[in-house]
N, C-alpha and C positions, 0 to 999 in steps of 0.2 A: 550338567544342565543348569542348576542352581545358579553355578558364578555365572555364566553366557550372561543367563536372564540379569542378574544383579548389573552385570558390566553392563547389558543395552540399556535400562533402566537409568543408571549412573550419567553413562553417557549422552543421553536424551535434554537434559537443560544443558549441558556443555554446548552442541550444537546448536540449540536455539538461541542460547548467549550470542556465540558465533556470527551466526548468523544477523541479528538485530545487530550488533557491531558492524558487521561487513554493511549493512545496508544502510546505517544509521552514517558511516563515515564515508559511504562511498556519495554522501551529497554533498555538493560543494556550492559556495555562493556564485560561483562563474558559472556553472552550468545552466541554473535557474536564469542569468541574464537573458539567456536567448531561449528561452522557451515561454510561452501563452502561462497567463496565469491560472492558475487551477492547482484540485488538491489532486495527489494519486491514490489516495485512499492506504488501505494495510498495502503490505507484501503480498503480495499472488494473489488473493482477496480484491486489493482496489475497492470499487466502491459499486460494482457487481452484484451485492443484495439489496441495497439500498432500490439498486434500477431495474431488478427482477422480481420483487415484493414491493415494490410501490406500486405509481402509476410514470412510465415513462417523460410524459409530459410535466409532470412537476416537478423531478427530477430536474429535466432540461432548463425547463424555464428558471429553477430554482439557481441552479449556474452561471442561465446569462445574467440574469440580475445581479445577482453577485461580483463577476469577473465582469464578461464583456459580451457585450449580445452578437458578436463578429465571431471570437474563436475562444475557444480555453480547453486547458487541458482537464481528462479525468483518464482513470485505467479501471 
């Protein structure tokens, strides 16, 4: 029972590593061409608290100002 725990333990920043790698290289500067400017926030996260504990409206407005008051991206 001991080692299991010690190996999931272990194993636990291995895959976070992994994973920021996988996500950090899977951006490329060609993809961004064709896409609206905007941030996507964290991993799975995005930017979801920000827009759920603020005030929706400032959130928004705070975007178009920034990008474009037509379109932009957020997740």
């Amino acid at each position: 029972m001991e080692i299991s725990l010690n190996l999931i333990l272990c194993s636990v920043p291995l895959v976070l590593a992994l994973f920021i790698f996988i996500f950090k290289s899977s951006k490329s500067s060609d993809d961004s061409k064709n896409l609206p400017p905007g941030s996507m926030g964290w991993p799975i996260v995005g930017e979801t608290i920000e827009f759920l504990f603020g005030k929706p409206e400032i959130f928004v407005f705070k975007r178009m100002n920034k990008y474009s008051p037509h379109i932009f991206k957020t997740n």
